[in-house]
N, CA, C and O atoms as a GROMACS GRO file, in nm:
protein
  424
    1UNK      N    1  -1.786  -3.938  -5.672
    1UNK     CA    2  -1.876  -3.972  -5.570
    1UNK      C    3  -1.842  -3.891  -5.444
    1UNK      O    4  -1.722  -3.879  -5.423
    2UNK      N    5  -1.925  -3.833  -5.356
    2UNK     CA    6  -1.887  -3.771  -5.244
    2UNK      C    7  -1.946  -3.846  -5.122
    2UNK      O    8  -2.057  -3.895  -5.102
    3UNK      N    9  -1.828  -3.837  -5.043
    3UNK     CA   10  -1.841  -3.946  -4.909
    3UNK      C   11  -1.914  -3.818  -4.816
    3UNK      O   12  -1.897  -3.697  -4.803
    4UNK      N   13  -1.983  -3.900  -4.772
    4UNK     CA   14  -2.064  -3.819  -4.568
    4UNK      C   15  -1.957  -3.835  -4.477
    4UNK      O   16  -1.986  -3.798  -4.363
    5UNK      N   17  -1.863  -3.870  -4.490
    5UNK     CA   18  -1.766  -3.891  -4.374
    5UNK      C   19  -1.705  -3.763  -4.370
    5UNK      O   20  -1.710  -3.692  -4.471
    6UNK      N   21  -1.636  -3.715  -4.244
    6UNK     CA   22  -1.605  -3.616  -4.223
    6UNK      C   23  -1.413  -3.660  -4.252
    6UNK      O   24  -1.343  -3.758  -4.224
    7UNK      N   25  -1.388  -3.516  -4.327
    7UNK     CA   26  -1.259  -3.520  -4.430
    7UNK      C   27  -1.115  -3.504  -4.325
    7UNK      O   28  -1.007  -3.549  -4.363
    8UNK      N   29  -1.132  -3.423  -4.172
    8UNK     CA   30  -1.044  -3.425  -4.083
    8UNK      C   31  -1.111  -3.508  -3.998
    8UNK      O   32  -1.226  -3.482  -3.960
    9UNK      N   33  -1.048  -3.612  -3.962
    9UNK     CA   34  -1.079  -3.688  -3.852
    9UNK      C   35  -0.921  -3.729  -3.812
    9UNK      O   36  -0.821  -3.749  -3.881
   10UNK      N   37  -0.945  -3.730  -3.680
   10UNK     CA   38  -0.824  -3.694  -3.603
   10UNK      C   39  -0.834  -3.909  -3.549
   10UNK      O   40  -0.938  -3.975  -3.539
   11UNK      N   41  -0.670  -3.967  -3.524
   11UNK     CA   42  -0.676  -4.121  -3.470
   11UNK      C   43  -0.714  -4.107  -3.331
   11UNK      O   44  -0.671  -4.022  -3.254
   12UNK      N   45  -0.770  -4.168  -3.316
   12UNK     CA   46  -0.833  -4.206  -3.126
   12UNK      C   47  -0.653  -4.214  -3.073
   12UNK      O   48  -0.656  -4.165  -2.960
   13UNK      N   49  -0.498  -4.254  -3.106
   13UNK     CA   50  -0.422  -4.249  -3.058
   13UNK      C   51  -0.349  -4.068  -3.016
   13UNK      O   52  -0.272  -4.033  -2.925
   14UNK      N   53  -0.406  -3.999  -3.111
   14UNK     CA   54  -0.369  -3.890  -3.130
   14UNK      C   55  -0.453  -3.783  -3.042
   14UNK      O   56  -0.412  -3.677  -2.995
   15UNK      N   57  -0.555  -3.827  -3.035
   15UNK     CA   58  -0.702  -3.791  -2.912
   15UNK      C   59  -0.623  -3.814  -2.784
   15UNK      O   60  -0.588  -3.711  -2.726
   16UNK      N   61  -0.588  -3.935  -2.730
   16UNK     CA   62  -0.558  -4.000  -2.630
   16UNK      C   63  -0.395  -3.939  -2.629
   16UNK      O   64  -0.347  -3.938  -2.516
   17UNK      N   65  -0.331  -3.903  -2.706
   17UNK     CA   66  -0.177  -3.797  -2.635
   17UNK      C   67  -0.194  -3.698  -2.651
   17UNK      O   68  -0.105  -3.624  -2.610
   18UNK      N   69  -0.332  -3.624  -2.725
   18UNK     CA   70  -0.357  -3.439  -2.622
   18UNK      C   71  -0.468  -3.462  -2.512
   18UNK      O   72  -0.548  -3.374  -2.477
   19UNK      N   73  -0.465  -3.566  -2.471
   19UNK     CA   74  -0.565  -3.544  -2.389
   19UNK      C   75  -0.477  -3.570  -2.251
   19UNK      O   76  -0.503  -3.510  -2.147
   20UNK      N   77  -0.374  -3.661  -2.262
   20UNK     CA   78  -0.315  -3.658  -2.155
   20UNK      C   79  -0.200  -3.553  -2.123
   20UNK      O   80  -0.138  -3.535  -2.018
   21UNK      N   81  -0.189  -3.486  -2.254
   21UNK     CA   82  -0.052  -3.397  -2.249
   21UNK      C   83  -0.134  -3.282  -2.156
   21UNK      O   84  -0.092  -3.256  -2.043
   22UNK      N   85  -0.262  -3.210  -2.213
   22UNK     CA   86  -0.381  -3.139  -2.128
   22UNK      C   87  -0.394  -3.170  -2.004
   22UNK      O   88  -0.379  -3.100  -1.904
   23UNK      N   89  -0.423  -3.282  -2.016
   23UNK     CA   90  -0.404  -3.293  -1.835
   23UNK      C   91  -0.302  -3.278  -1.789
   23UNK      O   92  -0.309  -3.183  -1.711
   24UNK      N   93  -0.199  -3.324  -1.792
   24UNK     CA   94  -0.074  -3.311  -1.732
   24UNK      C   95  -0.039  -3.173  -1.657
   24UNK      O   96  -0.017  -3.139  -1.541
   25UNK      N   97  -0.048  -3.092  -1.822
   25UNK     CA   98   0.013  -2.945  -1.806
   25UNK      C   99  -0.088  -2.893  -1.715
   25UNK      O  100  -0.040  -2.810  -1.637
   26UNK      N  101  -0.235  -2.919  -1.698
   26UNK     CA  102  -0.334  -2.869  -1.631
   26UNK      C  103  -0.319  -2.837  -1.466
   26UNK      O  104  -0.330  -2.742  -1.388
   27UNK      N  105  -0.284  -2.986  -1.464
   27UNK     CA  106  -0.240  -3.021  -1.287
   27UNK      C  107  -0.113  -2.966  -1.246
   27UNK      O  108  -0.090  -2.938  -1.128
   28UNK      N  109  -0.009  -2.948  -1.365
   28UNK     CA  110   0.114  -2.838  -1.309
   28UNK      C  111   0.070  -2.704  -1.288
   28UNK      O  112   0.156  -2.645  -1.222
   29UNK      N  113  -0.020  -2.636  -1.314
   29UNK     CA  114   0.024  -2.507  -1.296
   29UNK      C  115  -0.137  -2.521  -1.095
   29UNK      O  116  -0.128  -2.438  -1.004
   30UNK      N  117  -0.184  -2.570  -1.093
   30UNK     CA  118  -0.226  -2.572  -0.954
   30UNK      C  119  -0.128  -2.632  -0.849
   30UNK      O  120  -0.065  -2.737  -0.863
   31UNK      N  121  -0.125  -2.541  -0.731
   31UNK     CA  122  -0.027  -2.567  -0.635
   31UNK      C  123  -0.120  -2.666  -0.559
   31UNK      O  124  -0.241  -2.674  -0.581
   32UNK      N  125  -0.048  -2.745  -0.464
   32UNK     CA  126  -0.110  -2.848  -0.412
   32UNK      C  127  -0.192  -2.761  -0.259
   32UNK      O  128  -0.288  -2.814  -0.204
   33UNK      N  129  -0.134  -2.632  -0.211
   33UNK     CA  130  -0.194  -2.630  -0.081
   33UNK      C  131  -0.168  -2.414  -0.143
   33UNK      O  132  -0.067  -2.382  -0.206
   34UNK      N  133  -0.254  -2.331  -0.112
   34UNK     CA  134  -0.274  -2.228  -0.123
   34UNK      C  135  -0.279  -2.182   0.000
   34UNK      O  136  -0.332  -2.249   0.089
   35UNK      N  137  -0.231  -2.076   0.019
   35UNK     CA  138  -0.225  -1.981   0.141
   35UNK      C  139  -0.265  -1.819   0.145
   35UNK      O  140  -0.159  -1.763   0.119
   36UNK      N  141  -0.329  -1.756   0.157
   36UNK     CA  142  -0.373  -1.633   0.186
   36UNK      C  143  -0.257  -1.556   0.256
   36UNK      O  144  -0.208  -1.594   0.362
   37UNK      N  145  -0.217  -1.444   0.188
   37UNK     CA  146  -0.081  -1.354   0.224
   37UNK      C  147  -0.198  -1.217   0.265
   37UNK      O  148  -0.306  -1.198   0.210
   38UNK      N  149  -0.150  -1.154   0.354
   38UNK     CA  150  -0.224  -1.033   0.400
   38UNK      C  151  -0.142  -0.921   0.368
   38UNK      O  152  -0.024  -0.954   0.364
   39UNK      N  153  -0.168  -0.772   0.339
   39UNK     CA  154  -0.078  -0.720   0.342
   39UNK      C  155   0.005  -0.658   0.429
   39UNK      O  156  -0.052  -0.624   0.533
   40UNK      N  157   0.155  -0.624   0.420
   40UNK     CA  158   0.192  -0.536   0.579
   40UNK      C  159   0.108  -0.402   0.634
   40UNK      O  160   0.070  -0.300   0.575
   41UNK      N  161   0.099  -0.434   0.734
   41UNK     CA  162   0.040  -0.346   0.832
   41UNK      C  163   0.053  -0.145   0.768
   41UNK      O  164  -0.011  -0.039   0.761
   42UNK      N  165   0.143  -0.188   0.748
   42UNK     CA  166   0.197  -0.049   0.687
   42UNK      C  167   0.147   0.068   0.590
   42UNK      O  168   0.156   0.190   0.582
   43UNK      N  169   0.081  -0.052   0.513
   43UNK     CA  170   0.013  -0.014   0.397
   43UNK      C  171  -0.151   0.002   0.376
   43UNK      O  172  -0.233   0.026   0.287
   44UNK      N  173  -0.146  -0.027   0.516
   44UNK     CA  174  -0.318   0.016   0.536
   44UNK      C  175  -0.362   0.101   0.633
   44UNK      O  176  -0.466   0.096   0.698
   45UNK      N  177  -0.224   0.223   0.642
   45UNK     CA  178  -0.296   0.348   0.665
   45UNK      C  179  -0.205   0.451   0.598
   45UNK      O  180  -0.099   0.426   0.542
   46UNK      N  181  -0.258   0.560   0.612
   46UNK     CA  182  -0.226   0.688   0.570
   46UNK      C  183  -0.167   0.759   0.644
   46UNK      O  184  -0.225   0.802   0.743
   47UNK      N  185  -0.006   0.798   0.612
   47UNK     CA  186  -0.012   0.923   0.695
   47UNK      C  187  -0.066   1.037   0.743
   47UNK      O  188  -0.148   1.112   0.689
   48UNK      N  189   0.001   1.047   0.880
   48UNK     CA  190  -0.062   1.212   0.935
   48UNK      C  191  -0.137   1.334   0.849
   48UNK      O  192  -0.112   1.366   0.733
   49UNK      N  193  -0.219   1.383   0.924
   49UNK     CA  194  -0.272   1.516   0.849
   49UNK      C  195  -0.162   1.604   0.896
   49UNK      O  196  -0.130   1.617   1.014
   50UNK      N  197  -0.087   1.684   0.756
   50UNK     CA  198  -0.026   1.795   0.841
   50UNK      C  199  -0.094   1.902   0.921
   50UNK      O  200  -0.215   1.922   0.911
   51UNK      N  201  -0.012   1.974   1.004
   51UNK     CA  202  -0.042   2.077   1.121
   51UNK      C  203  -0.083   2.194   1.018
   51UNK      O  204  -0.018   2.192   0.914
   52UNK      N  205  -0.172   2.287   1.027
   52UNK     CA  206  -0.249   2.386   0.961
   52UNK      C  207  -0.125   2.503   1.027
   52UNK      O  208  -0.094   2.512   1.146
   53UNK      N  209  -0.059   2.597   0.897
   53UNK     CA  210   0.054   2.656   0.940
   53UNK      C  211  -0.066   2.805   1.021
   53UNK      O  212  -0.186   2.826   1.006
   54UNK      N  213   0.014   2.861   1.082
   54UNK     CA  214   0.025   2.963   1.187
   54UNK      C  215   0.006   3.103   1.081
   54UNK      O  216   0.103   3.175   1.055
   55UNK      N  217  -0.118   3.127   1.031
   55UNK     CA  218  -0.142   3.289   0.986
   55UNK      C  219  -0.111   3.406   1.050
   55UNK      O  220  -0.158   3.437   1.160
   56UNK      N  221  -0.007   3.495   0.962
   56UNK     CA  222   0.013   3.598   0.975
   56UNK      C  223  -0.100   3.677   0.990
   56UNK      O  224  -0.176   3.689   0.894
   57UNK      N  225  -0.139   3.761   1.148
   57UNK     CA  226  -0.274   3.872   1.083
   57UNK      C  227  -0.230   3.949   1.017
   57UNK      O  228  -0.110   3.970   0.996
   58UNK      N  229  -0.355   4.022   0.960
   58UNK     CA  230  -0.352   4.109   0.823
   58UNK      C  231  -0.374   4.240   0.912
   58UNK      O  232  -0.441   4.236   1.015
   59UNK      N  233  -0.312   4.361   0.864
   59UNK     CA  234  -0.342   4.454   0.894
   59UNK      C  235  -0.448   4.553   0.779
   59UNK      O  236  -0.384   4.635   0.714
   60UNK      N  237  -0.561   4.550   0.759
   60UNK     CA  238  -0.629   4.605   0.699
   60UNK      C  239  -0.650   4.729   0.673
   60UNK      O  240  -0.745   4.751   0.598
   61UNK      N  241  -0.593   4.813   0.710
   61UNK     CA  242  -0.595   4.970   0.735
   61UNK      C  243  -0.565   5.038   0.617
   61UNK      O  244  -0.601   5.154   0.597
   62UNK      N  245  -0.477   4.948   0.511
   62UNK     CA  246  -0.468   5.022   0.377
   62UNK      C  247  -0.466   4.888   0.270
   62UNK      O  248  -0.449   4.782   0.331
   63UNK      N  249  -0.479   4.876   0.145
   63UNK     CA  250  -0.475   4.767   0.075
   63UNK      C  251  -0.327   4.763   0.100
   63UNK      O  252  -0.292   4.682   0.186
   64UNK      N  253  -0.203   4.859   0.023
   64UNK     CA  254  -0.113   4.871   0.071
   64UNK      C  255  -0.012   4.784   0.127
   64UNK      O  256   0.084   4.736   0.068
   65UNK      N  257  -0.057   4.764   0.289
   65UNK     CA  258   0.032   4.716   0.414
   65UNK      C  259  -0.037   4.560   0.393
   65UNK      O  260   0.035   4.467   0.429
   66UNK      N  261  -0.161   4.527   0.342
   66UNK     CA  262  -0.226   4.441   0.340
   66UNK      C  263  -0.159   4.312   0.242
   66UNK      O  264  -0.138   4.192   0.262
   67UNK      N  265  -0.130   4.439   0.085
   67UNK     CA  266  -0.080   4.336   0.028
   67UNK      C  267   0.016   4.235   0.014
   67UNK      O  268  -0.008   4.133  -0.049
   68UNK      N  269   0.164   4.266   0.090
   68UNK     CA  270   0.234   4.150   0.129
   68UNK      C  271   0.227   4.045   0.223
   68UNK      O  272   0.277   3.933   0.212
   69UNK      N  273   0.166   4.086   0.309
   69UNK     CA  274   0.116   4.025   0.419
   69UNK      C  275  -0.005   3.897   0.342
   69UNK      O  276   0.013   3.778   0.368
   70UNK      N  277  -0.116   3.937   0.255
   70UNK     CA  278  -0.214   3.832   0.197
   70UNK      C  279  -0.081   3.727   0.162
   70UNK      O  280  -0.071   3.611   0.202
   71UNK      N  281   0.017   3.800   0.075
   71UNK     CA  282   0.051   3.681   0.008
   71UNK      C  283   0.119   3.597   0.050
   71UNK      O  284   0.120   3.490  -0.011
   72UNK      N  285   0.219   3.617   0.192
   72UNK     CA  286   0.257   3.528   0.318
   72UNK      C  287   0.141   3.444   0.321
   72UNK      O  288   0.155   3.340   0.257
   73UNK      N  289   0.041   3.458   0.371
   73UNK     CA  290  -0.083   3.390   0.422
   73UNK      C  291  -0.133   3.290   0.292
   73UNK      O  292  -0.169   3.173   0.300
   74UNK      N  293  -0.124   3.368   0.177
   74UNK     CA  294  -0.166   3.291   0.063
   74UNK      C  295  -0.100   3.144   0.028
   74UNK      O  296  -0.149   3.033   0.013
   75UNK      N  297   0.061   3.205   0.023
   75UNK     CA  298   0.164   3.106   0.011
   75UNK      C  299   0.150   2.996   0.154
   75UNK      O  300   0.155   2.875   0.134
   76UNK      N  301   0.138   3.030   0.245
   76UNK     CA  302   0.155   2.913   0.337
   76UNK      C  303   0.005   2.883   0.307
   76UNK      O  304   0.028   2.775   0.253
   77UNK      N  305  -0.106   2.892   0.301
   77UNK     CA  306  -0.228   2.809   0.287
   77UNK      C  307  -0.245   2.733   0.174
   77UNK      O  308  -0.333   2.647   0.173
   78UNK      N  309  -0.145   2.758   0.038
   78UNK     CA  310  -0.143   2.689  -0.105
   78UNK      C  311  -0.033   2.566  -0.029
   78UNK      O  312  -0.070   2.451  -0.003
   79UNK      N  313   0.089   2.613  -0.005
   79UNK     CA  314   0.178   2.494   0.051
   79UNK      C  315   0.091   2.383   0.180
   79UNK      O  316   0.084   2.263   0.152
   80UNK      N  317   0.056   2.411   0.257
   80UNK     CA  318  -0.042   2.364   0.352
   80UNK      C  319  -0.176   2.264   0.260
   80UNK      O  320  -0.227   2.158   0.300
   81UNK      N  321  -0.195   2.309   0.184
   81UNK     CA  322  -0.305   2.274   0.108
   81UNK      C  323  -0.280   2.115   0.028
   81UNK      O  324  -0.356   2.019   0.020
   82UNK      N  325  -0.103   2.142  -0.039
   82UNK     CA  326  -0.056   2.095  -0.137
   82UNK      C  327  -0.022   1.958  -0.013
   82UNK      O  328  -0.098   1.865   0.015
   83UNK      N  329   0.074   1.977   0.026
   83UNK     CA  330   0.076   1.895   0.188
   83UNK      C  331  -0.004   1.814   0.229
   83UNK      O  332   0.038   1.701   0.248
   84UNK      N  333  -0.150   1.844   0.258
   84UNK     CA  334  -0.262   1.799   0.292
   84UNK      C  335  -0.322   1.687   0.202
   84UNK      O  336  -0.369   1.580   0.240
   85UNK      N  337  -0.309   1.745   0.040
   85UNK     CA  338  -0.400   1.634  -0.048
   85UNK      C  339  -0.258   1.541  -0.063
   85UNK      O  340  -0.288   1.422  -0.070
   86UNK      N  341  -0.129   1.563  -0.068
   86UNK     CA  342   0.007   1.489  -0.075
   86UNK      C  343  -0.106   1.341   0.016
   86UNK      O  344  -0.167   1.246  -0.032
   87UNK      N  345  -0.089   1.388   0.161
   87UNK     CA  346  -0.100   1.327   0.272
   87UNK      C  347  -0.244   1.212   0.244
   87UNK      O  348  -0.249   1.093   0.274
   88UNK      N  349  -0.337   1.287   0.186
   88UNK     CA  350  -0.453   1.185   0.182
   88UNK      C  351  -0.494   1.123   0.078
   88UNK      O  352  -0.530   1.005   0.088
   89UNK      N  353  -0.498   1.201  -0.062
   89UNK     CA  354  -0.533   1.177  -0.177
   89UNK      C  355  -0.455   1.050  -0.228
   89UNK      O  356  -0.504   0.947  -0.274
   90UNK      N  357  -0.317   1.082  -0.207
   90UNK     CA  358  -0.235   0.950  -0.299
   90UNK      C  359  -0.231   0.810  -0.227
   90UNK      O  360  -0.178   0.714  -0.282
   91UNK      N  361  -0.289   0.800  -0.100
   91UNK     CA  362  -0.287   0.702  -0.036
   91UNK      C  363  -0.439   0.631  -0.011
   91UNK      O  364  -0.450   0.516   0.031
   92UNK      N  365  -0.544   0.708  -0.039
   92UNK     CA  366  -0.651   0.692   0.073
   92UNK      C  367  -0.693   0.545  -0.067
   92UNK      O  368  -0.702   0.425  -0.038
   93UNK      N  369  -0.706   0.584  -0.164
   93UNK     CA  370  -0.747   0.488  -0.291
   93UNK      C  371  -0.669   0.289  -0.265
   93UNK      O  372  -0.698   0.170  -0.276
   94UNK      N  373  -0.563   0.380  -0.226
   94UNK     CA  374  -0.425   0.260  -0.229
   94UNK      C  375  -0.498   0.183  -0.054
   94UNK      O  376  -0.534   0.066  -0.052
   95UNK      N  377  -0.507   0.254   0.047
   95UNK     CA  378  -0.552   0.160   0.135
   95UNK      C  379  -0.722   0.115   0.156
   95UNK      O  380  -0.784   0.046   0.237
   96UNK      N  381  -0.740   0.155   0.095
   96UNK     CA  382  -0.957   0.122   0.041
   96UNK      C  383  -0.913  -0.033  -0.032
   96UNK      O  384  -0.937  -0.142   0.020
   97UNK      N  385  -0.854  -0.016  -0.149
   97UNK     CA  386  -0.832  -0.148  -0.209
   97UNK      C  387  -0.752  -0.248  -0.146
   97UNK      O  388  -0.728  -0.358  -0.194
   98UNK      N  389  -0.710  -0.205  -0.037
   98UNK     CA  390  -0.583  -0.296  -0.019
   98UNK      C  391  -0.670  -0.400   0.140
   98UNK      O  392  -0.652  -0.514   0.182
   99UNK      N  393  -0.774  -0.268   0.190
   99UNK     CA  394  -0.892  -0.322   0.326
   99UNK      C  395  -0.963  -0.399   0.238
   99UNK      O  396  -0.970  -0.518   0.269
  100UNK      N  397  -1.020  -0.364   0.136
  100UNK     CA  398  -1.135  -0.494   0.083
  100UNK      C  399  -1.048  -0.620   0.002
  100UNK      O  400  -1.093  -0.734  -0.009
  101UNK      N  401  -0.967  -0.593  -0.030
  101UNK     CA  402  -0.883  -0.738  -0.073
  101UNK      C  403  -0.837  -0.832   0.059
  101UNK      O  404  -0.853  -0.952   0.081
  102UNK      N  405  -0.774  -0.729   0.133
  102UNK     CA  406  -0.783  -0.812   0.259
  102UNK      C  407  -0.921  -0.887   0.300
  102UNK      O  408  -0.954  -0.997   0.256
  103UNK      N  409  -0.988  -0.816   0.386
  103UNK     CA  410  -1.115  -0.843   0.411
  103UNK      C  411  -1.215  -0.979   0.303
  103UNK      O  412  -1.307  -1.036   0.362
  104UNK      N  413  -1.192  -1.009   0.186
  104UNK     CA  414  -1.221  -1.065   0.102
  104UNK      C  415  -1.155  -1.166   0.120
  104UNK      O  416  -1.168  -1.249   0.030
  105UNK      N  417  -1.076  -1.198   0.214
  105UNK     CA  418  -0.944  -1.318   0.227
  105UNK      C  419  -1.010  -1.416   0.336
  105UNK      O  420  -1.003  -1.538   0.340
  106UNK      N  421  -1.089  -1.314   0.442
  106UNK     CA  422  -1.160  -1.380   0.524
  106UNK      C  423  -1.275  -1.495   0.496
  106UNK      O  424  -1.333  -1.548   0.590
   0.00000   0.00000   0.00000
């Protein structure tokens, strides 16, 4: 003969100790009073732009005399360059997220 009753049925005592064990653990992990932390001041700006170095003029009169001279000029505008994205690139991302998380606190 096959019964309509359902074959796992759980005791109303056994209901009633996960239901309070659930609650329990529920209400531990909420703190009773929350506070908004801002971040240090520090971290929501970017350092300085470096100073743009001081070009050697070129004397153009022969490729020659020209060519050590470009590559002085070359080398300090690649270092200058490298300097520059140092200064903005690795930070500018880091304080964008760090103004709207703040700002979002308000």
């Amino acid at each position: 003969m096959i019964s309509n009753r359902p074959q796992h049925r759980l005791k109303p005592a056994a209901i009633l100790a996960f239901g309070v064990i659930s609650s329990a653990l529920s209400t531990a992990c909420h703190p009773g009073r929350v506070e908004a932390v801002r971040p240090p001041v520090a971290l929501t700006e970017c350092a300085d732009e470096p100073t743009a170095p001081a070009l050697p003029p070129v004397d153009w009169s022969s490729v020659e005399t020209a060519r050590p001279i470009q590559r002085q000029r070359d080398e300090a505008t690649v270092d200058y360059l490298l300097r520059l994205r140092s200064a903005y690139g690795s930070c500018k991302a880091d304080v964008v997220a760090l103004k709207e998380w703040s700002a979002g606190l308000e």
